[in-house]
FIMARMI-987413 format. One line per 3 residues: for each residue x, y, z of C-alpha. Coordinates in Angstrom, 1 decimal, decimal comma. Example, Ala and Ser with C-alpha at 12.3 -4.5 7.8 and 13.67 -1.06 7.14 Angstrom:
REM residues 2
12,3:-4,5:7,8 ~ 13,7:-1,1:7,1;
END
This chain:
REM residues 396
217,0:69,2:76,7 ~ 214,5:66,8:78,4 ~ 215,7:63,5:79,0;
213,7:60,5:77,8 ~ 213,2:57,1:79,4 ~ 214,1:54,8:76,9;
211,8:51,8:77,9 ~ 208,8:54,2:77,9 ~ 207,3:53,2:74,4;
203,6:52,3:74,2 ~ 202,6:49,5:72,2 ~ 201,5:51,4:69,2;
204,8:52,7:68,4 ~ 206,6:49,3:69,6 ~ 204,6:48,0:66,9;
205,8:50,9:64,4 ~ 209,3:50,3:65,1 ~ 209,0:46,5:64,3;
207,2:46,8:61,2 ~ 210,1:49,2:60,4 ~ 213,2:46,5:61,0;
211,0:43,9:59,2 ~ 210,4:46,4:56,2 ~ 214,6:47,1:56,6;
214,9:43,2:56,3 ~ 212,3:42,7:53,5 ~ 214,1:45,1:51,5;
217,7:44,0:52,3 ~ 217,3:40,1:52,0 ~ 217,9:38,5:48,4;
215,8:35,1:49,2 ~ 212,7:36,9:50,1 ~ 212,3:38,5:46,9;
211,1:35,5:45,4 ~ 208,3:34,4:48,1 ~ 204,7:34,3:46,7;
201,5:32,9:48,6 ~ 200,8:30,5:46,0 ~ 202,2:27,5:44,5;
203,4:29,4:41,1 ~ 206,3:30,8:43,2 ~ 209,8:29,8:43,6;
209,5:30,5:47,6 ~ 205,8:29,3:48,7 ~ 205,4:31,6:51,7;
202,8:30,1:54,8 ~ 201,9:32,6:57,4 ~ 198,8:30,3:58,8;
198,3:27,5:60,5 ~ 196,7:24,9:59,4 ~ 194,6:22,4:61,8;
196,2:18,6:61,1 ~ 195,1:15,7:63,3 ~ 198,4:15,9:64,9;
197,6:19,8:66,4 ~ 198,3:23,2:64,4 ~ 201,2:22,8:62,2;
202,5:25,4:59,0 ~ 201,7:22,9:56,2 ~ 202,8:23,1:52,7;
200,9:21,1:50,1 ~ 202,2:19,6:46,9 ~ 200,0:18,1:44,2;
201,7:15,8:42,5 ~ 200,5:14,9:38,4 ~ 197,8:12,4:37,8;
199,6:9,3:36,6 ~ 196,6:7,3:34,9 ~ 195,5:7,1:31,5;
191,7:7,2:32,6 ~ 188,6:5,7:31,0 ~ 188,1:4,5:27,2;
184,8:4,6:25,5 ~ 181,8:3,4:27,4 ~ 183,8:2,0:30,1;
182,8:2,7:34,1 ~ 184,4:5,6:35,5 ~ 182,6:5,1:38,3;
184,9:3,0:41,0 ~ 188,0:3,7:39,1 ~ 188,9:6,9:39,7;
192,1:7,8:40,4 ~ 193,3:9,8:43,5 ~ 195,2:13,1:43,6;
197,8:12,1:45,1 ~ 198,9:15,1:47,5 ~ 202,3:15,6:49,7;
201,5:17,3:52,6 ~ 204,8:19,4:53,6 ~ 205,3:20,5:57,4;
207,5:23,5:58,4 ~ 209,3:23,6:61,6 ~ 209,2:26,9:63,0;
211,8:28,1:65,5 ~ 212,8:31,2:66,9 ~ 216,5:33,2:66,0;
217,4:36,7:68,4 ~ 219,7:38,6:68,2 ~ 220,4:42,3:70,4;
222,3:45,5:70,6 ~ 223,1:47,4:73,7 ~ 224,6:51,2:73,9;
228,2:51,8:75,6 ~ 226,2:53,9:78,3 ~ 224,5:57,8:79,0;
222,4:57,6:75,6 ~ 220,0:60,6:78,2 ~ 219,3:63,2:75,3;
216,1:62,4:73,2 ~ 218,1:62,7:69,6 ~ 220,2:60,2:70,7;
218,0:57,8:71,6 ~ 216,0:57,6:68,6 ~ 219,3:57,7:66,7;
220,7:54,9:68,9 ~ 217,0:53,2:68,0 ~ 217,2:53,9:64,2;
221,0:52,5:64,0 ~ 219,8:49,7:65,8 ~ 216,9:48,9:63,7;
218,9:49,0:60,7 ~ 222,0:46,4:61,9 ~ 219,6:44,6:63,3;
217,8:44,3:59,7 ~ 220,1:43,6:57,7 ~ 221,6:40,5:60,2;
218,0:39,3:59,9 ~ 218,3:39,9:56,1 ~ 221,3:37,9:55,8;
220,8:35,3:58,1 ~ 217,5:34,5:56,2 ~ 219,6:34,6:52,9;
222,0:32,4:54,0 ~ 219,2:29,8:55,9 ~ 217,5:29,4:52,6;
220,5:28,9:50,4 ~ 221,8:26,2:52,5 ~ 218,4:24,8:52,7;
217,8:24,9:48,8 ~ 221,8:23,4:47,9 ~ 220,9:21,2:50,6;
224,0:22,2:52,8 ~ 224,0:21,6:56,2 ~ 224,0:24,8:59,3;
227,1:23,8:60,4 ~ 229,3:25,3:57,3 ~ 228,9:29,0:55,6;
227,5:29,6:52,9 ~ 231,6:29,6:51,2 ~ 232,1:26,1:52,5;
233,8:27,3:56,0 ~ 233,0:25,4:58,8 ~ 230,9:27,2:61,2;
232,7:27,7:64,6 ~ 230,6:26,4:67,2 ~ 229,3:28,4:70,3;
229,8:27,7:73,8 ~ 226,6:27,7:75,5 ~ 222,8:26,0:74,2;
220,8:27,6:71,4 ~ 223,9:29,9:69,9 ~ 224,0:28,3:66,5;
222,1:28,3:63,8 ~ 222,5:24,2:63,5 ~ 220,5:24,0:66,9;
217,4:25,4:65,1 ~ 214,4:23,6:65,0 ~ 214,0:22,9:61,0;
218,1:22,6:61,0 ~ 217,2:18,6:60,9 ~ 215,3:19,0:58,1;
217,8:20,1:55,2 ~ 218,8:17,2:52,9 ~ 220,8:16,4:50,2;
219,8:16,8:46,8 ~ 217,8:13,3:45,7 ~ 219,5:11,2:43,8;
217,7:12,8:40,7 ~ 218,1:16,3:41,2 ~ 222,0:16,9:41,1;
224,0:17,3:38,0 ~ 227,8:18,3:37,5 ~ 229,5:19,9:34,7;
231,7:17,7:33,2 ~ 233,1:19,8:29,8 ~ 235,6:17,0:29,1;
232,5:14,9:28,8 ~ 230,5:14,5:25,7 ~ 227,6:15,6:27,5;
228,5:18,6:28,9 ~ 226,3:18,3:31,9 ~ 227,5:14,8:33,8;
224,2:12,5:33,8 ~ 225,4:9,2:34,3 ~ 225,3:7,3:37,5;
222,7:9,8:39,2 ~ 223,0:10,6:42,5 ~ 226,8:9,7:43,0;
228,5:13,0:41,9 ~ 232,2:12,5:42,5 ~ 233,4:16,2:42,9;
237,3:14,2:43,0 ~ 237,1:14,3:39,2 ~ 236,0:18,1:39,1;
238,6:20,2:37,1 ~ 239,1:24,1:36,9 ~ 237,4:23,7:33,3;
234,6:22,3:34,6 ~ 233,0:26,0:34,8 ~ 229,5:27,0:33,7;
228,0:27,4:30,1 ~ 225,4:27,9:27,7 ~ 225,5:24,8:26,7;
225,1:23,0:29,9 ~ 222,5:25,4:31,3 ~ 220,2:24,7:28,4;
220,8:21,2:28,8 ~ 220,0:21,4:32,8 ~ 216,9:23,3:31,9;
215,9:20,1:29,3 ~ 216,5:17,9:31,8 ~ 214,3:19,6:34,5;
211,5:19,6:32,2 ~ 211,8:16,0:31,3 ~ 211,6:14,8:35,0;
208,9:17,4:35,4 ~ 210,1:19,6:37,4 ~ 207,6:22,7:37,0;
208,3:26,0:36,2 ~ 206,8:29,4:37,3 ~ 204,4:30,6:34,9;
205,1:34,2:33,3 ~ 203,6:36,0:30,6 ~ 201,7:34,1:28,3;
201,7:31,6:30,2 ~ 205,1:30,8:29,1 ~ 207,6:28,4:31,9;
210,7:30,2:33,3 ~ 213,3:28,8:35,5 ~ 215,1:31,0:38,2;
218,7:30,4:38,0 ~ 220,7:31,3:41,3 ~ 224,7:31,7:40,3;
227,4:32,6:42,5 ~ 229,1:35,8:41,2 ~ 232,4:33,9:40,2;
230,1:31,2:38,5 ~ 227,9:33,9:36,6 ~ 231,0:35,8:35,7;
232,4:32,3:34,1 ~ 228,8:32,0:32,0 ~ 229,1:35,3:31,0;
232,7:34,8:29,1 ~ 231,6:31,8:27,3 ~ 230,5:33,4:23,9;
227,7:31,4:23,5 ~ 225,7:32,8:26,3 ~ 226,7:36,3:25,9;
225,7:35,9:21,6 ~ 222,1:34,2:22,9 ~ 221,9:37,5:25,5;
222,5:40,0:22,4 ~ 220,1:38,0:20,3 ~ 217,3:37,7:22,7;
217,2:40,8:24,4 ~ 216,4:44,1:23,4 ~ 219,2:46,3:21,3;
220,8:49,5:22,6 ~ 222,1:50,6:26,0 ~ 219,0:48,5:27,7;
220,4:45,2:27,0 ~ 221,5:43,5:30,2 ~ 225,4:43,4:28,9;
225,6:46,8:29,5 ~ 223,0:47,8:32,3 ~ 224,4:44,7:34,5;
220,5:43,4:34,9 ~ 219,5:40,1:35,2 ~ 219,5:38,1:31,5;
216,6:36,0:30,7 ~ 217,6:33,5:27,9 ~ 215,9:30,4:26,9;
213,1:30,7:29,8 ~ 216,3:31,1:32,0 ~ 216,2:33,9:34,5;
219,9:34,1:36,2 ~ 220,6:35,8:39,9 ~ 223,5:36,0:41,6;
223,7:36,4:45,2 ~ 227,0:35,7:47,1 ~ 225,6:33,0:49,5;
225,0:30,5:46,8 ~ 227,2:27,9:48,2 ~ 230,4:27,5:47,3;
233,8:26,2:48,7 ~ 236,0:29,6:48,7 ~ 236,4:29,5:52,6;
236,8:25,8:52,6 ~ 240,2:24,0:53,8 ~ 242,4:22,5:50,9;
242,6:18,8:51,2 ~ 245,5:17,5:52,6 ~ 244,7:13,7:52,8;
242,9:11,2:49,6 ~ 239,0:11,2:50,9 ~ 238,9:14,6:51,8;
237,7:15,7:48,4 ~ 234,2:17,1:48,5 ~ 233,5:16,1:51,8;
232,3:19,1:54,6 ~ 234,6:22,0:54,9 ~ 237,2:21,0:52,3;
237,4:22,1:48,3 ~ 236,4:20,2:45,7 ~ 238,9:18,3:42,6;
241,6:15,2:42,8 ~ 244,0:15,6:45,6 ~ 246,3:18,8:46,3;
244,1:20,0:42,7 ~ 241,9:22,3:45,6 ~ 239,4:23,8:43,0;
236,7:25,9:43,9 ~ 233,5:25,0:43,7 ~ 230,3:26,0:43,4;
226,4:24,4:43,6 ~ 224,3:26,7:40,8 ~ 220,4:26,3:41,9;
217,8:26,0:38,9 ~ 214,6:27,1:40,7 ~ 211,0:26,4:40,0;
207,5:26,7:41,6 ~ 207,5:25,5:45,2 ~ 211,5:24,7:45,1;
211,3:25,8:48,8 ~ 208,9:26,7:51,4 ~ 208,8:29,2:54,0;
206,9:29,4:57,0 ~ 206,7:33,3:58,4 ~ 204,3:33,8:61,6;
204,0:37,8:62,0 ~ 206,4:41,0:62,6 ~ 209,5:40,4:64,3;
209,5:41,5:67,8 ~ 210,7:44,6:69,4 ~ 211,8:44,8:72,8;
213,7:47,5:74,7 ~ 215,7:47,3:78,5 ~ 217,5:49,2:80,3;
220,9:48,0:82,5 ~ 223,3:49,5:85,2 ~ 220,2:51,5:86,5;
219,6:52,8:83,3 ~ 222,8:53,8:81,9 ~ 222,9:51,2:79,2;
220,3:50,4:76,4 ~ 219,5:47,7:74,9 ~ 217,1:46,8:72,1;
216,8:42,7:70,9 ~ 214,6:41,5:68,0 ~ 213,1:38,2:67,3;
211,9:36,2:64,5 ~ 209,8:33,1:63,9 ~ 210,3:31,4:60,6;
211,4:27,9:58,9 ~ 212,7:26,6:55,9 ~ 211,7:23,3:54,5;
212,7:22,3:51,2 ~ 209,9:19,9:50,0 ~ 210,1:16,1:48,5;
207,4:14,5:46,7 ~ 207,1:10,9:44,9 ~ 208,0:11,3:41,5;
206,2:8,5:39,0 ~ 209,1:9,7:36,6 ~ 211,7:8,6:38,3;
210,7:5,8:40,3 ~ 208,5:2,6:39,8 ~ 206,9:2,5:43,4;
206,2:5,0:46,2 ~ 208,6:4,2:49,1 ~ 210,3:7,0:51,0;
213,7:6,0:49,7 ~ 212,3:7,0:46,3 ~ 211,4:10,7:46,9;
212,9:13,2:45,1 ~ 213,3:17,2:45,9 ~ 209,8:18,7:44,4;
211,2:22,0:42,3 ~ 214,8:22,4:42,1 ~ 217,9:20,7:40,5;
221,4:21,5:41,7 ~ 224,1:21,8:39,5 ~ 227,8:21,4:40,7;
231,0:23,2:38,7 ~ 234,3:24,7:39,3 ~ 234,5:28,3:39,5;
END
């Protein structure tokens, strides 16, 4: 058998085997199914620069609604018209690596491109899921320091090893002050919209799980504070709802929902209660992914104060219930800013007895704000609200 030097690809098939890890990723990540070029997307996905006067940034751009009630009768238009008020977004771009390398003697040429092909696939999938889990924090406005479960990230010895010391990591926020409910089912609303903005997960109770009921009243109150949906057929509004399993398993026993899923969707062995699929209801469309945050792998409180804060489970004191932020998506709820193929490079070590193969990645996430006539009386930065998503907070 001839032996091969491993480091000995040309460019051409370099290039082959990147666009293979990147097609592995594509196909293995959750948040990338919903990227689009335009704005009518959930994820607006920039792969070019744009020229600002401040050098070559990736720039989202929001158009907010015209707010004026324009010109009666024969009344000059001329001189009073009103500008488009547009929110130009920029994405931080920085770079995340990771690498494999071989226990030693990978000489015969099967095993190398088997050693290659195993490598391409791990490698995938971490890109995959690290992308997953960067965009869900990002969209339930989470920090990098905790998992997506609520677990405090352990921190790296050594510059650069994690994921908070990425570029765009600065840029996650909260949820505005506008754009956070919680299920309250004690409440006589059933979603919690008093006092917005201070969402007091102390008072959250194991009952406090999803429903019909509240989902249809999230959905009225996105459209009230204009929150735009993705058009679909006809032209028609939808909403894309991101659940936790446990939290889409708790809709799914309230009688309610399941009665509007038969109902609305189609009869026989293709309705989604019995293929599993996804259930549209009420311009609705519900996911679940397991990396829409929630406090499973959080610490139980053990002192008053620690409720809701980072790393600890939500509900009163010693209560410890589990928690989970539901994301109601629409068009340009987040943006992503992904510059080419990831790389593929390929060393050798201990004269040549070990392999190695790393890959690289530049991307961002930004989660975009605009200034929202709706709910505020003057434009100050204060005032801004998140552009496309609400987040809803329950028990699961």
């Amino acid at each position: 058998m001839a032996t091969t030097n491993f480091t000995n690809l040309n460019s051409g098939a370099i290039k082959t085997w990147s666009k293979d890890l990147w097609r592995v990723a594509r196909d293995a990540s959750f948040v990338m199914q919903f990227m689009g070029k335009g704005p009518n997307s959930v994820i607006q996905h920039i792969d070019e620069l744009t020229k600002t006067k401040a050098g070559t940034k990736a720039v989202m751009t929001l158009i907010a609604e015209l707010e004026e009630d324009g010109v009666t009768g024969d009344n000059d238009l001329e001189g009073n018209e009103e500008e488009i008020q547009a929110f130009d977004q920029e994405i931080q771009i920085d770079q995340l690596r990771n690498a494999n390398r071989s226990s030693g003697k990978f000489w015969e040429q099967g095993t190398v491109v088997k050693f290659r092909e195993t490598s391409r696939d791990v490698l995938g999938y971490w890109l995959a899921d690290r992308i997953d889990q960067l965009g869900m924090l990002t969209l339930a406005g989470v920090p990098y320091t905790e998992h997506t479960n609520g677990k405090i990230r352990v921190v790296k010895g050594g510059t650069g090893r994690n994921l908070s010391a990425l570029a765009f990591a600065g840029d996650v926020s909260a949820p505005t002050a506008n754009r956070i409910l919680q299920i309250d089912a004690s409440a006589d609303n059933i979603i919690d919209l008093a006092d917005a903005g201070t969402r007091d997960h102390s008072t959250m109770v194991r009952l406090d799980t999803p429903s019909y009921a509240a989902m249809v009243e999230a959905k009225a109150y996105a459209k009230s504070h204009y929150i735009r949906g993705v058009k679909g057929p006809g032209g028609e509004e939808y909403y894309h709802v991101f659940m936790h399993p446990l939290a889409l398993a708790k809709l799914k026993l309230d009688p309610d929902f399941m009665n509007a899923v038969n109902n609305a969707g189609v009869r026989g062995n293709k309705n989604p209660v019995f293929t599993g699929s996804m259930p549209t209801v009420d311009g609705l469309i519900f996911h679940e992914h397991r990396h829409v945050y929630n406090t499973q792998g959080a610490a139980a409180t053990t002192a008053v104060g620690d409720e809701g804060d980072a790393g600890f489970k939500w509900g009163a004191h010693n209560a410890n219930t589990n928690g989970s932020r539901t994301i109601m998506a629409g068009a340009q709820a987040l943006g992503i800013a992904d510059l080419g193929d990831p790389e593929w490079n390929e060393d050798s070590f201990d004269y040549k007895n070990q392999q190695g193969i790393a890959t690289g990645k530049m991307f961002g996430f930004k989660k975009p704000k605009y200034y929202s006539a709706v709910d505020s009386a003057d434009m100050t930065a204060g005032n801004f609200e998140d552009f496309g998503v609400v987040a809803i907070d329950h028990a699961i």
